[in-house]
C-alpha positions as CSV (number, residue, x, y, z in Angstrom):
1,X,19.5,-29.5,-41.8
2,X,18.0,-27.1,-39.3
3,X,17.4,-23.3,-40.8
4,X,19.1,-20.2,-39.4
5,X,16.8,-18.8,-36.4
6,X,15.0,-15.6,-38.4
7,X,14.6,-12.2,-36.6
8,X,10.9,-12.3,-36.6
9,X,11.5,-15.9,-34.7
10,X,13.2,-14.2,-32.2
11,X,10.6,-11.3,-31.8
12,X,7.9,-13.9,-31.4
13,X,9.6,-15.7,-28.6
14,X,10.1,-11.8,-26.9
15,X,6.5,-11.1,-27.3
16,X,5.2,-14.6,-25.7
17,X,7.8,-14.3,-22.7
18,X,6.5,-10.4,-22.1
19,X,2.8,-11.4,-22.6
20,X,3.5,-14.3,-19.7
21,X,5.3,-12.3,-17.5
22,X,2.0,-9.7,-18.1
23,X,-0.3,-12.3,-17.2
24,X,1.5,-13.4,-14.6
25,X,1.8,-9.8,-12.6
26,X,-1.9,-9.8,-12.9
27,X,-2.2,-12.8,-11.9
28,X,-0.7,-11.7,-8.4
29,X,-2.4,-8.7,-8.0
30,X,-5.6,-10.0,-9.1
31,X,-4.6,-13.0,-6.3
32,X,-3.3,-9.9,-3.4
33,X,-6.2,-7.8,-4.0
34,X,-8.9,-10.7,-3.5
35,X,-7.1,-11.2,0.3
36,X,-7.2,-7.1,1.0
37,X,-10.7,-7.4,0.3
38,X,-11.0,-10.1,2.4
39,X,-9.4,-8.8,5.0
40,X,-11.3,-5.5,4.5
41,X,-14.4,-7.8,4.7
42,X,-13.7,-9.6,8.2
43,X,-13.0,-5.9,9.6
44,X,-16.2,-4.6,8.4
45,X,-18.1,-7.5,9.9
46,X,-16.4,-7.3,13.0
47,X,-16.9,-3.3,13.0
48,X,-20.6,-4.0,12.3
49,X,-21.1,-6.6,15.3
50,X,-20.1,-3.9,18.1
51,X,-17.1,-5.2,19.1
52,X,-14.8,-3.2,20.8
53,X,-11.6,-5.5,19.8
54,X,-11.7,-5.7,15.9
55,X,-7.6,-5.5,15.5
56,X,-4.6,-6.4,17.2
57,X,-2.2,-3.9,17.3
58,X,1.5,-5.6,17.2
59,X,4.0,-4.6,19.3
60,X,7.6,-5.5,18.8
């Protein structure tokens, strides 16, 4: 016979699913800032070469 779920059960299980949703939302900005930097790194180089050209400016 299976025991009655006990209130420290259940604040176990709200800790583990805050903990992966914490990990996870560093997870993407760790992921978002690695391609800003990158990003930020292919301007720079393209700055540093002379070129006139560097970005495109989008029209709609």
């Amino acid at each position: 016979m299976p025991q009655p779920s006990e209130p420290d059960d259940d604040w176990k299980t709200t800790v583990n699913l805050l903990g992966i949703i914490v990990i996870l939302l560093v997870l993407g900005a760790g992921v978002w800032l690695i391609f800003e930097l990158d990003r930020a790194r292919k301007a720079q180089d393209c700055l540093s070469s002379t070129m006139r050209a560097c970005r495109r400016i989008e029209t709609q």
